[in-house]
mmCIF file of the N, C-alpha and C atoms, coordinates in Angstrom:
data_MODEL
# 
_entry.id   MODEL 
# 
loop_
_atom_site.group_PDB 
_atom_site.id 
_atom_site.type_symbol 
_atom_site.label_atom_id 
_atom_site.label_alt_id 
_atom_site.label_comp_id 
_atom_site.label_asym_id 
_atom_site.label_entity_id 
_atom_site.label_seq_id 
_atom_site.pdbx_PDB_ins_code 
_atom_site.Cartn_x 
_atom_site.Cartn_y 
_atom_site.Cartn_z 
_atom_site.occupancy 
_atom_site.B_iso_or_equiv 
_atom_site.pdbx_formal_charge 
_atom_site.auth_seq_id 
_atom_site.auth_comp_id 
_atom_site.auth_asym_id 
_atom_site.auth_atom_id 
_atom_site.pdbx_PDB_model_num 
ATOM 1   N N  . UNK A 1 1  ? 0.444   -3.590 14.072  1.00 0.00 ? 1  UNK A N  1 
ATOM 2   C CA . UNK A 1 1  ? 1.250   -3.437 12.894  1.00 0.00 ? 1  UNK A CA 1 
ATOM 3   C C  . UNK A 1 1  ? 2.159   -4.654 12.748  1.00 0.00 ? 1  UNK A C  1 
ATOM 4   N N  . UNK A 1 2  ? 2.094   -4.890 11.451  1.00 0.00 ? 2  UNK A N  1 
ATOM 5   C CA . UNK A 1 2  ? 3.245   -6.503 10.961  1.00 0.00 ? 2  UNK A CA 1 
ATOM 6   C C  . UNK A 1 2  ? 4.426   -5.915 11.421  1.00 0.00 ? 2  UNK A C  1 
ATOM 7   N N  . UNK A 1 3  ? 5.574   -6.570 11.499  1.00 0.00 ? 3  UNK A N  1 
ATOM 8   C CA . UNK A 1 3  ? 7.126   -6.243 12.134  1.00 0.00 ? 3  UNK A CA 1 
ATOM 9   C C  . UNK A 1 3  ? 7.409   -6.427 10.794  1.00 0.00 ? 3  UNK A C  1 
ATOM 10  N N  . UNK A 1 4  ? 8.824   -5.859 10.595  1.00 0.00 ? 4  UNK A N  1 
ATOM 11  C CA . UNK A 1 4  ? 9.210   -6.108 9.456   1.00 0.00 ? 4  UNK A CA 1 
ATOM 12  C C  . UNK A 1 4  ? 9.048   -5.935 8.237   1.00 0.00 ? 4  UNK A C  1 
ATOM 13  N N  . UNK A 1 5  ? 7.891   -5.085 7.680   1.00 0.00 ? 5  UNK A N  1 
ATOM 14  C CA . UNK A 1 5  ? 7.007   -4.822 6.634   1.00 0.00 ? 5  UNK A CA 1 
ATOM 15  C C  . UNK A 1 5  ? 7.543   -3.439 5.905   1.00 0.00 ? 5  UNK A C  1 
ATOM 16  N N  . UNK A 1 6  ? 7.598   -2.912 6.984   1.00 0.00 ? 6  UNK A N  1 
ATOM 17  C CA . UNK A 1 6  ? 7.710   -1.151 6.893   1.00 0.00 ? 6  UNK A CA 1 
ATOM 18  C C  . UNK A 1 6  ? 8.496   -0.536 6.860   1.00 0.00 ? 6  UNK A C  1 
ATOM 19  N N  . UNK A 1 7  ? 9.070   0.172  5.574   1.00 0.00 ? 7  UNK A N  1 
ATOM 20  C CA . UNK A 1 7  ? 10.249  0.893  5.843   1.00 0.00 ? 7  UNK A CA 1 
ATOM 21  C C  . UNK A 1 7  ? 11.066  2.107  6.704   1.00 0.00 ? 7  UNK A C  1 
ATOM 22  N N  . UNK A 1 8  ? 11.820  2.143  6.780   1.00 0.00 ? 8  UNK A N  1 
ATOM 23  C CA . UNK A 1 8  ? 12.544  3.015  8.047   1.00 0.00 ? 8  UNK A CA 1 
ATOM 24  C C  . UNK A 1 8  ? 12.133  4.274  7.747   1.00 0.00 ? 8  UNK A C  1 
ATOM 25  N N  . UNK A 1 9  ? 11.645  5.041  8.598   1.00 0.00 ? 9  UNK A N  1 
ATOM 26  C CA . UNK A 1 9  ? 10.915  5.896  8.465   1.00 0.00 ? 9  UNK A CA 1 
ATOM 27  C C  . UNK A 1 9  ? 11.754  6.968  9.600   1.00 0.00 ? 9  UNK A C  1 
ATOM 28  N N  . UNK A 1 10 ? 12.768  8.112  8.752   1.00 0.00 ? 10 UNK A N  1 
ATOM 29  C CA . UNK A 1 10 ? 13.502  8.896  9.871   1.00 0.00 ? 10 UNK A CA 1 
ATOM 30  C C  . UNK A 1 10 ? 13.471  10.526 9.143   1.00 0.00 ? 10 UNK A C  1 
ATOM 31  N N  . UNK A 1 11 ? 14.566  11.132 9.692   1.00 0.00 ? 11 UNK A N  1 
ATOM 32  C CA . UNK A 1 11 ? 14.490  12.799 9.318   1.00 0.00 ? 11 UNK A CA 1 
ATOM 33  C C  . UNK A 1 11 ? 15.627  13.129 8.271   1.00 0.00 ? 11 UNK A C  1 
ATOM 34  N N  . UNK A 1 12 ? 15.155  13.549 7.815   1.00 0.00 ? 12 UNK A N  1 
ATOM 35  C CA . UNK A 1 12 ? 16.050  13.834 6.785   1.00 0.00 ? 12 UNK A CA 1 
ATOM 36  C C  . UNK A 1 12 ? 16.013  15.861 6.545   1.00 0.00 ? 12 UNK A C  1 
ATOM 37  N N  . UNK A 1 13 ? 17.090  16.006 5.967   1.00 0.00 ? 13 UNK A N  1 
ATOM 38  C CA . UNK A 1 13 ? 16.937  17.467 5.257   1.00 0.00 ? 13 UNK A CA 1 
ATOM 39  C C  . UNK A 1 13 ? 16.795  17.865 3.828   1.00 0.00 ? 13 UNK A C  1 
ATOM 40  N N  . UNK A 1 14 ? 16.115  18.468 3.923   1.00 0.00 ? 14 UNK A N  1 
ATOM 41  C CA . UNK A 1 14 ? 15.321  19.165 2.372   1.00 0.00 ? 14 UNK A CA 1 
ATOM 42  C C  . UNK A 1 14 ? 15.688  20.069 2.213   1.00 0.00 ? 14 UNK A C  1 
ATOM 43  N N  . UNK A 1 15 ? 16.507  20.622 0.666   1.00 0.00 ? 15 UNK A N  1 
ATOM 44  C CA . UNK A 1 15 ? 17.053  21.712 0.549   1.00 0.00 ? 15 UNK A CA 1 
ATOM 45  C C  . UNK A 1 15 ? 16.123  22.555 -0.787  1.00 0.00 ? 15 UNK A C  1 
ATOM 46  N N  . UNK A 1 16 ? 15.587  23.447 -0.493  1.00 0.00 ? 16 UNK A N  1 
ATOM 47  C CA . UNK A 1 16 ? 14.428  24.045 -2.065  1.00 0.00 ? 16 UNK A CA 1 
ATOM 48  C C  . UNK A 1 16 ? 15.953  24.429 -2.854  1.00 0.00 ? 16 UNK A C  1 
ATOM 49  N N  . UNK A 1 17 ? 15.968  24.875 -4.056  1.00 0.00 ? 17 UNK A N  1 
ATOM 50  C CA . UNK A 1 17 ? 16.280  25.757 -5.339  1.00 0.00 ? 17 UNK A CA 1 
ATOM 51  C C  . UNK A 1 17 ? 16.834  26.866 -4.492  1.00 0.00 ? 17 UNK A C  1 
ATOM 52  N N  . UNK A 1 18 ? 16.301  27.668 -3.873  1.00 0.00 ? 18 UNK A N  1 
ATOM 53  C CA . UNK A 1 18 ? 17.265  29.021 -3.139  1.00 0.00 ? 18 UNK A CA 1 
ATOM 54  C C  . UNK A 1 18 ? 18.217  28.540 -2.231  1.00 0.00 ? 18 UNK A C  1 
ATOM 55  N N  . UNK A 1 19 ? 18.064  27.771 -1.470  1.00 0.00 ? 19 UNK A N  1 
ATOM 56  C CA . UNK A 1 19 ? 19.145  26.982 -0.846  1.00 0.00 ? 19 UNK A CA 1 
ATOM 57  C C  . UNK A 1 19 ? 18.721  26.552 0.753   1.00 0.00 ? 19 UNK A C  1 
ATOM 58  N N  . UNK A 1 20 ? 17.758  27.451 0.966   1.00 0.00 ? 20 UNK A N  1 
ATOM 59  C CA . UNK A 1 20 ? 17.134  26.978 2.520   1.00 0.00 ? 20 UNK A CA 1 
ATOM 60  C C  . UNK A 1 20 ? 16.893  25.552 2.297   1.00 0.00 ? 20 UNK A C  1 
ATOM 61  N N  . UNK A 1 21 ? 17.145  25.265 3.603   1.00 0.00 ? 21 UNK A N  1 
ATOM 62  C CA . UNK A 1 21 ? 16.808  23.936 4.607   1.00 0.00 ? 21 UNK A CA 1 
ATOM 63  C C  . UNK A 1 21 ? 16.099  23.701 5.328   1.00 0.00 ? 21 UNK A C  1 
ATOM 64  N N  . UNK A 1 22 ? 15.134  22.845 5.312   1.00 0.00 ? 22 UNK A N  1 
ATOM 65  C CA . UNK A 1 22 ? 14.048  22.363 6.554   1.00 0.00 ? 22 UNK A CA 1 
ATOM 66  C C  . UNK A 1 22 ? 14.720  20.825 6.793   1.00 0.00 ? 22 UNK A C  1 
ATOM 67  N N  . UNK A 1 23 ? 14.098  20.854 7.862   1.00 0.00 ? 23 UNK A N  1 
ATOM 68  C CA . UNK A 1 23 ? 14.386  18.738 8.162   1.00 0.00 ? 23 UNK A CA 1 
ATOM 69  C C  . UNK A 1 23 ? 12.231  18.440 8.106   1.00 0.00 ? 23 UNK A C  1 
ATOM 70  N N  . UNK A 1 24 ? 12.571  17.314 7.598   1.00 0.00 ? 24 UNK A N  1 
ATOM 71  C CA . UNK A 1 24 ? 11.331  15.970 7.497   1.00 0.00 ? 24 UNK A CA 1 
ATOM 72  C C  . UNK A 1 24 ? 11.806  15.128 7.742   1.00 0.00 ? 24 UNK A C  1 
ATOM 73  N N  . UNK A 1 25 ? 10.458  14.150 8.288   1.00 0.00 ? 25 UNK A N  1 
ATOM 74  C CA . UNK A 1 25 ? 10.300  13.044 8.539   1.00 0.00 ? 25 UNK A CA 1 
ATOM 75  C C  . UNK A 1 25 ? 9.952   12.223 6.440   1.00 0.00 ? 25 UNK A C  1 
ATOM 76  N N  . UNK A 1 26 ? 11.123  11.545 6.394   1.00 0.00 ? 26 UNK A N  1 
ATOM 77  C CA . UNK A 1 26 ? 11.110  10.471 5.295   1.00 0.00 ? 26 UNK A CA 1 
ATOM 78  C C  . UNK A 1 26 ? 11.261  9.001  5.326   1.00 0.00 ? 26 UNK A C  1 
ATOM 79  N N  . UNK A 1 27 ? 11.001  8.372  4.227   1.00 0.00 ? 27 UNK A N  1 
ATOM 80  C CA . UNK A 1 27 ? 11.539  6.631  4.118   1.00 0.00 ? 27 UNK A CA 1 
ATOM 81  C C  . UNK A 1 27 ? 12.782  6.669  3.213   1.00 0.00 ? 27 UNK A C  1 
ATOM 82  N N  . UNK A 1 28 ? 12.971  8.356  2.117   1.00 0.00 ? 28 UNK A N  1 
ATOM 83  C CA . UNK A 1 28 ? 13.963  8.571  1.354   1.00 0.00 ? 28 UNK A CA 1 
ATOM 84  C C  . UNK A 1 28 ? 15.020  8.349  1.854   1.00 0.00 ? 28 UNK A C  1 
ATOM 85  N N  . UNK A 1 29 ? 16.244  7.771  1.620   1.00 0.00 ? 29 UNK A N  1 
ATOM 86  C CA . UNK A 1 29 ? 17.915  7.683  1.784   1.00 0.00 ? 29 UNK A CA 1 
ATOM 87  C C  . UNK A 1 29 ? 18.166  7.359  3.388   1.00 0.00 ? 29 UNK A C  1 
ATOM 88  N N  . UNK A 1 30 ? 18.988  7.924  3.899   1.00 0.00 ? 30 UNK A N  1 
ATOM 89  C CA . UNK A 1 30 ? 18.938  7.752  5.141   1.00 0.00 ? 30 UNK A CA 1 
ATOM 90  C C  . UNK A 1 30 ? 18.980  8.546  6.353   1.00 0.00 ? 30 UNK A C  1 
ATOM 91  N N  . UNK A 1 31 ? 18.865  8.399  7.515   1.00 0.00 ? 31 UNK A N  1 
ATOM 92  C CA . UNK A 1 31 ? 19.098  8.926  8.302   1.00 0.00 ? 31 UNK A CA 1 
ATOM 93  C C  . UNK A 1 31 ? 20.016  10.492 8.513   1.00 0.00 ? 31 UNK A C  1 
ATOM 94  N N  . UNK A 1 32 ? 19.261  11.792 7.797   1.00 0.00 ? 32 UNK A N  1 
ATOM 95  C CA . UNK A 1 32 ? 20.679  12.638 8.451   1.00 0.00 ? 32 UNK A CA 1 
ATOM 96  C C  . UNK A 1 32 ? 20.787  12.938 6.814   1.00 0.00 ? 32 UNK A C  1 
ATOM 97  N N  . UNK A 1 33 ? 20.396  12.339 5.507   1.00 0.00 ? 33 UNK A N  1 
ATOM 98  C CA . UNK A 1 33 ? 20.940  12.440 4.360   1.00 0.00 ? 33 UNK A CA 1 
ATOM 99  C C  . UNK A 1 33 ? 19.961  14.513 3.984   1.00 0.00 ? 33 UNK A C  1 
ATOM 100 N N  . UNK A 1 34 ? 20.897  14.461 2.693   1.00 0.00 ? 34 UNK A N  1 
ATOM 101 C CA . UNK A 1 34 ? 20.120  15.703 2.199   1.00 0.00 ? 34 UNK A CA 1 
ATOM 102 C C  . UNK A 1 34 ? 19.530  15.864 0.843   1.00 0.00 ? 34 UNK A C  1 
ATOM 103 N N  . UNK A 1 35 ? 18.281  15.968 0.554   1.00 0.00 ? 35 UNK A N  1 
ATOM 104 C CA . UNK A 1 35 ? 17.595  15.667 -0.559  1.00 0.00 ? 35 UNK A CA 1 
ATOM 105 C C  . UNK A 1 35 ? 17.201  17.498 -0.807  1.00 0.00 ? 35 UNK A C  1 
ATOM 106 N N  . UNK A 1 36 ? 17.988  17.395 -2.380  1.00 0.00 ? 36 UNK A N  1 
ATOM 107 C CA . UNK A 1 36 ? 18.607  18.657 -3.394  1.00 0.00 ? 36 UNK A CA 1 
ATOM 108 C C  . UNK A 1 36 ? 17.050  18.939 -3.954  1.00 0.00 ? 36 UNK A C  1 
ATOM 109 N N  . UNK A 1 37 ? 15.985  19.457 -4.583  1.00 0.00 ? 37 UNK A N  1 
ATOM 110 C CA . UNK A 1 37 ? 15.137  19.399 -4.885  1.00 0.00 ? 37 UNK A CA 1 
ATOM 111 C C  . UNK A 1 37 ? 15.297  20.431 -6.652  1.00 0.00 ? 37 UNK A C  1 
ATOM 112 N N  . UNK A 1 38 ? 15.186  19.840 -7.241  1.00 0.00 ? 38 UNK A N  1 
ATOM 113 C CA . UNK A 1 38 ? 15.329  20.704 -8.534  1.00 0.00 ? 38 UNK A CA 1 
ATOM 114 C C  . UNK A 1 38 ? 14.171  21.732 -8.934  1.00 0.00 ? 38 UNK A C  1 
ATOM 115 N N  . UNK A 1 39 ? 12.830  21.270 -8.641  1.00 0.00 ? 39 UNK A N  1 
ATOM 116 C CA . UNK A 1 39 ? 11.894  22.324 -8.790  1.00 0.00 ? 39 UNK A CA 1 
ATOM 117 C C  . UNK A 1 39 ? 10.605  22.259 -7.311  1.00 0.00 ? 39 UNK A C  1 
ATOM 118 N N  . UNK A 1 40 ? 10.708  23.080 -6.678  1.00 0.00 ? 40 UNK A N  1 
ATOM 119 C CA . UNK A 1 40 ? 10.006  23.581 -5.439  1.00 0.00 ? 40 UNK A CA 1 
ATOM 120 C C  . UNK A 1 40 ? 8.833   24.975 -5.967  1.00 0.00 ? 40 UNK A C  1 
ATOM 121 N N  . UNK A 1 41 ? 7.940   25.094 -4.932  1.00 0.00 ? 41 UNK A N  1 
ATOM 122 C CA . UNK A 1 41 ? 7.347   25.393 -4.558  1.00 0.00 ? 41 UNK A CA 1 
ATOM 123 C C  . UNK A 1 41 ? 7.648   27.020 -5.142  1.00 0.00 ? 41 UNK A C  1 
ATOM 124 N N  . UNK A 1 42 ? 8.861   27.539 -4.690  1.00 0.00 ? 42 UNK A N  1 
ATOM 125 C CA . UNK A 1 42 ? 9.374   28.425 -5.150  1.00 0.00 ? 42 UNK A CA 1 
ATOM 126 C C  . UNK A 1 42 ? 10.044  29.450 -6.266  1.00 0.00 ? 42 UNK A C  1 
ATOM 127 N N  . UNK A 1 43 ? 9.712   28.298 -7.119  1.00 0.00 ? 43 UNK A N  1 
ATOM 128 C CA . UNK A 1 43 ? 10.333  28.494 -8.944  1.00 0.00 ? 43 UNK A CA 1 
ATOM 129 C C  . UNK A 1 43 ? 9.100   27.600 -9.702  1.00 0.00 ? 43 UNK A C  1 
ATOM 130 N N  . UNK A 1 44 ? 8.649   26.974 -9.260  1.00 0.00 ? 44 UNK A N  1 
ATOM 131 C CA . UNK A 1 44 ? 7.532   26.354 -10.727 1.00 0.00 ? 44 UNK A CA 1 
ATOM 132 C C  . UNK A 1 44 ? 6.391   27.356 -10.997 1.00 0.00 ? 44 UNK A C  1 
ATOM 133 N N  . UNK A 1 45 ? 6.199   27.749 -12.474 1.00 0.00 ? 45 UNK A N  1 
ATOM 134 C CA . UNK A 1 45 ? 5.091   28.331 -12.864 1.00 0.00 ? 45 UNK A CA 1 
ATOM 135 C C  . UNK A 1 45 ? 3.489   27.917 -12.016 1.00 0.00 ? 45 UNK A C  1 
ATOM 136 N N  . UNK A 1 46 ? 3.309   26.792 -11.808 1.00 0.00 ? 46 UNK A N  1 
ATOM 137 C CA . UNK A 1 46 ? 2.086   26.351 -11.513 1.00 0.00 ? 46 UNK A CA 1 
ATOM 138 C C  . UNK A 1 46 ? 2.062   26.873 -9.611  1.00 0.00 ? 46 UNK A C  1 
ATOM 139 N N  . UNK A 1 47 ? 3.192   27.152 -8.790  1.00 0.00 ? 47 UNK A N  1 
ATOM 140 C CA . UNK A 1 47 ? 2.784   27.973 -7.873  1.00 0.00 ? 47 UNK A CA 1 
ATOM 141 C C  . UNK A 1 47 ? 2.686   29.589 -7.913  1.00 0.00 ? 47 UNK A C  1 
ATOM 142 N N  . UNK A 1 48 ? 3.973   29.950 -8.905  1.00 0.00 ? 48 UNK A N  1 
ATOM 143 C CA . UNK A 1 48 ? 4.726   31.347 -8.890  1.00 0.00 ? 48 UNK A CA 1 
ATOM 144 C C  . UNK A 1 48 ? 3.512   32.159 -9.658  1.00 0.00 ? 48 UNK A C  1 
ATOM 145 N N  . UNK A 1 49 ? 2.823   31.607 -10.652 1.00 0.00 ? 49 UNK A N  1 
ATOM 146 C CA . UNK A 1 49 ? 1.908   31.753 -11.642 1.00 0.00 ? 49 UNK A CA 1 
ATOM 147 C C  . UNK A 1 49 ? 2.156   32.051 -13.079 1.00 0.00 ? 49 UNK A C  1 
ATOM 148 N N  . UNK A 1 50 ? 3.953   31.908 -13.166 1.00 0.00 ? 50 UNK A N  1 
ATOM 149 C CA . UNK A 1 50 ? 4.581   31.950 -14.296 1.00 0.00 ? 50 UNK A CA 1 
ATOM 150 C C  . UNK A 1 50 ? 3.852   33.034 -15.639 1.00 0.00 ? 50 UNK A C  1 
ATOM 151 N N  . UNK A 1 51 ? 4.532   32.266 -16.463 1.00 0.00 ? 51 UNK A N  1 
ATOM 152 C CA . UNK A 1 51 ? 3.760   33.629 -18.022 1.00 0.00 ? 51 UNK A CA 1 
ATOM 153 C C  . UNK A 1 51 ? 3.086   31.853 -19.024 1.00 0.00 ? 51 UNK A C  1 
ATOM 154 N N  . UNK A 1 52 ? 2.590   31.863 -18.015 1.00 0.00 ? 52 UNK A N  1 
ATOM 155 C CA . UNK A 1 52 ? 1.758   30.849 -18.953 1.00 0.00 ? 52 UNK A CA 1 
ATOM 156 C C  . UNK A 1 52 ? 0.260   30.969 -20.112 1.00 0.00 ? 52 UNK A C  1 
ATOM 157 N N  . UNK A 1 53 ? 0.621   30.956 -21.058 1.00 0.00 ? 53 UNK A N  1 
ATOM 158 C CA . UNK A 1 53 ? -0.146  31.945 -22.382 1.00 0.00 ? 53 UNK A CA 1 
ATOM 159 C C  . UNK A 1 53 ? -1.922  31.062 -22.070 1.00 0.00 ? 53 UNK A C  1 
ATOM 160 N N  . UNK A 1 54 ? -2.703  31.703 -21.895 1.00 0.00 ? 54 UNK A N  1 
ATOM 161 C CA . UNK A 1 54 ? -3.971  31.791 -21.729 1.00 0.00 ? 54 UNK A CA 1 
ATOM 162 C C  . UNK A 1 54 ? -4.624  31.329 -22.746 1.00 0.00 ? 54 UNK A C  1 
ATOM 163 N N  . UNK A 1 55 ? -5.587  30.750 -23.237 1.00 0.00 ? 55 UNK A N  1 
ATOM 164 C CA . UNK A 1 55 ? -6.259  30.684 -24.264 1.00 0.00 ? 55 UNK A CA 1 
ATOM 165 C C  . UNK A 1 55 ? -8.005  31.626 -24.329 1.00 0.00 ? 55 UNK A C  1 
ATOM 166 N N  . UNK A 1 56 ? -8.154  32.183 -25.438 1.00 0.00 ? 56 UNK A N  1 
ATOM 167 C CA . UNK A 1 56 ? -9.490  32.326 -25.518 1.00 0.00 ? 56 UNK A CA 1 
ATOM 168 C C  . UNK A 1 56 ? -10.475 31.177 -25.321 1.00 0.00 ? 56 UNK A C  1 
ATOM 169 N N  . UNK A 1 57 ? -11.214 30.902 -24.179 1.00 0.00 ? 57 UNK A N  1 
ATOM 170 C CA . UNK A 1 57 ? -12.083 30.254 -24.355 1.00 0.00 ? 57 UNK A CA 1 
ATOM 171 C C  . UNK A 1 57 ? -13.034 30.011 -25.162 1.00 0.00 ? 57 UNK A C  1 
ATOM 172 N N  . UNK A 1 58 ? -13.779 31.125 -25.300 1.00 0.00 ? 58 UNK A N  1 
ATOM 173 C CA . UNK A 1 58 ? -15.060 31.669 -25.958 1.00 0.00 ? 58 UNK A CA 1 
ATOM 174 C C  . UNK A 1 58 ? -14.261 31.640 -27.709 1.00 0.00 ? 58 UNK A C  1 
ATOM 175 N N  . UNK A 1 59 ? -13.411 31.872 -28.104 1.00 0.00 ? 59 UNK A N  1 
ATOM 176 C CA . UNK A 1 59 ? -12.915 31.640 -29.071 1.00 0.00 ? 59 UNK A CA 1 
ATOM 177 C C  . UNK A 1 59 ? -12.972 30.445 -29.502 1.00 0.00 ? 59 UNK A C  1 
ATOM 178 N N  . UNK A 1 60 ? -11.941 29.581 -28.695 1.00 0.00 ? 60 UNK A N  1 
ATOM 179 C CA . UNK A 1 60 ? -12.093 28.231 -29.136 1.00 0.00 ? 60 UNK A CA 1 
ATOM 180 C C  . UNK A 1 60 ? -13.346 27.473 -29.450 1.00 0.00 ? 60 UNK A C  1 
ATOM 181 N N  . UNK A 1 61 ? -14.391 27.901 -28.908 1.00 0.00 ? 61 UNK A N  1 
ATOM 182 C CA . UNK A 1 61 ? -15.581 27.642 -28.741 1.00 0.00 ? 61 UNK A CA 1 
ATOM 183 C C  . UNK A 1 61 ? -16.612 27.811 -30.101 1.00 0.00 ? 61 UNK A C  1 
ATOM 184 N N  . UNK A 1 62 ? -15.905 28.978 -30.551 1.00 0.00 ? 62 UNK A N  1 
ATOM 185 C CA . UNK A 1 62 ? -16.978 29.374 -31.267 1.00 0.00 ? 62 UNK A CA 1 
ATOM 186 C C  . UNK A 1 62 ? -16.302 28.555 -33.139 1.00 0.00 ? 62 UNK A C  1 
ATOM 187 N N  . UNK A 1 63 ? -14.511 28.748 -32.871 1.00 0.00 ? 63 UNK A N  1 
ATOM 188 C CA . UNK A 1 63 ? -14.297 28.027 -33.904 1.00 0.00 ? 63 UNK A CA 1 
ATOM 189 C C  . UNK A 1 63 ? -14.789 26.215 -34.248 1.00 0.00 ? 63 UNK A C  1 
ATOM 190 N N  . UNK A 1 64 ? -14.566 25.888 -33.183 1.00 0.00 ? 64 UNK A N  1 
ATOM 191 C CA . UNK A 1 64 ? -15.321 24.501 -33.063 1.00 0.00 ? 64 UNK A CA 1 
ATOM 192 C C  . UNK A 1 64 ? -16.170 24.584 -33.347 1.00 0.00 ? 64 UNK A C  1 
ATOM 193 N N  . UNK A 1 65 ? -17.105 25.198 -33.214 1.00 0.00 ? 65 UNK A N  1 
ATOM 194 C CA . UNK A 1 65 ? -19.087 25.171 -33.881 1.00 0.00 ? 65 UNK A CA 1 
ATOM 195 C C  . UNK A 1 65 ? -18.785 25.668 -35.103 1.00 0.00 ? 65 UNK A C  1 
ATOM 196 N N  . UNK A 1 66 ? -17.876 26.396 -35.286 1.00 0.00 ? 66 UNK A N  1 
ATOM 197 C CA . UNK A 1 66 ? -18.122 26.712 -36.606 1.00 0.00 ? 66 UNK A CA 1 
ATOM 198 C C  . UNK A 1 66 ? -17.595 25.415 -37.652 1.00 0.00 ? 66 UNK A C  1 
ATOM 199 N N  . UNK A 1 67 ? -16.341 24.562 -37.409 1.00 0.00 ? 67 UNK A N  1 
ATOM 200 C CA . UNK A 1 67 ? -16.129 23.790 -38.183 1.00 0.00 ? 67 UNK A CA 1 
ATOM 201 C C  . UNK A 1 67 ? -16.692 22.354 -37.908 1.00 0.00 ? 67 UNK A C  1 
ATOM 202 N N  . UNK A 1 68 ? -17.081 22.350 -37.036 1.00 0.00 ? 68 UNK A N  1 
ATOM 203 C CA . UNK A 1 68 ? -17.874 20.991 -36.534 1.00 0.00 ? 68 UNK A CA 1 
ATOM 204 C C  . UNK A 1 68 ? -19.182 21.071 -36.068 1.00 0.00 ? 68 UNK A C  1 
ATOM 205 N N  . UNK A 1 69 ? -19.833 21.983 -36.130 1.00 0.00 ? 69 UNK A N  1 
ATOM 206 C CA . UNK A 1 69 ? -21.323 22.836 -35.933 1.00 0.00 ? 69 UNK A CA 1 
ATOM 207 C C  . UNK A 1 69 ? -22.389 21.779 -36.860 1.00 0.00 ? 69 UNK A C  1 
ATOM 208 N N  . UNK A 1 70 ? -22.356 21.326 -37.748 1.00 0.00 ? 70 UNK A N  1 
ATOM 209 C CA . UNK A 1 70 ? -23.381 20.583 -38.574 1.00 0.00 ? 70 UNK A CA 1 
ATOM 210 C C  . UNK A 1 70 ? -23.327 19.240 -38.351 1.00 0.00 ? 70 UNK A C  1 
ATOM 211 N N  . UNK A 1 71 ? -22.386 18.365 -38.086 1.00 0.00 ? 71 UNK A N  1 
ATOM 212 C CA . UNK A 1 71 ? -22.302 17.011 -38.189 1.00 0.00 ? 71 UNK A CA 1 
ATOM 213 C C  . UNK A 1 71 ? -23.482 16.499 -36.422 1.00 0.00 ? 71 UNK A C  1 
ATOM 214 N N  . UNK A 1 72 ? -23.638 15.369 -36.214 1.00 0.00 ? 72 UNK A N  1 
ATOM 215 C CA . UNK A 1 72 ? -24.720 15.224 -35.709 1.00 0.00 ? 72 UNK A CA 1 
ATOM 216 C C  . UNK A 1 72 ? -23.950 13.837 -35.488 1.00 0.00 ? 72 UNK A C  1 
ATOM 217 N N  . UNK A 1 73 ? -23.586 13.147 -34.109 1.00 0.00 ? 73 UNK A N  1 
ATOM 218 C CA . UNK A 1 73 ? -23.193 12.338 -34.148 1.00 0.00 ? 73 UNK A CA 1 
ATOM 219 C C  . UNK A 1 73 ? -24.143 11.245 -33.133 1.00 0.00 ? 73 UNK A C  1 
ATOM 220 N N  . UNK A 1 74 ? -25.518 11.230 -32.684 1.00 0.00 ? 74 UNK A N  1 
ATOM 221 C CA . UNK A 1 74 ? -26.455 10.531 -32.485 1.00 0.00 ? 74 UNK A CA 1 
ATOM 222 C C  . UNK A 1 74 ? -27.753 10.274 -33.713 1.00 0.00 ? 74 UNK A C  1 
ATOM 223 N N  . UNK A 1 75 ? -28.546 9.156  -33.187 1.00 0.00 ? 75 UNK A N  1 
ATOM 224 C CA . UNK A 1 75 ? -29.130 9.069  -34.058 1.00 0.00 ? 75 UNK A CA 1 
ATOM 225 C C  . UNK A 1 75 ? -30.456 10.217 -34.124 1.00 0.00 ? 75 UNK A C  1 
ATOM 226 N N  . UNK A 1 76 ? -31.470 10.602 -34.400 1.00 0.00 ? 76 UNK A N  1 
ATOM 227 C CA . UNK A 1 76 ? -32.393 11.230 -34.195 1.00 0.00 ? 76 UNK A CA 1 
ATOM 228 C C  . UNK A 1 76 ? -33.949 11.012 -34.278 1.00 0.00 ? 76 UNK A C  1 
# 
């Protein structure tokens, strides 16, 4: 490994949204610092599974053929 290249690489503490604490290994801030996290693991829709509105697939599907169903965009 080059000397000098690489940033300091130490432990830091991680605090989620509820307020628990873990320590990691980071290059973030410094030594001993505490990194606040605004959206974790614990509050974002995309883990929690939130109320995120679904779409009809088969719907969408069928309106598309219906308004774009005739046009032909290769040659034949």
């Amino acid at each position: 490994m080059k000397k000098n290249i690489h940033p300091d690489y130490h432990a830091i503490k991680v605090q989620m949204t509820d307020g628990t604490v873990f320590e990691s290994r980071s290059t973030w801030g410094k030594e001993g610092d505490t990194l606040q996290l605004d959206i974790d693991p614990t509050v974002h829709p995309a883990w929690t599974g939130g109320r995120g509105h679904m779409l009809d697939q088969g719907g969408q599907v069928a309106r598309f053929n219906k308004r774009f169903g005739g046009l032909s965009l290769g040659k034949k």
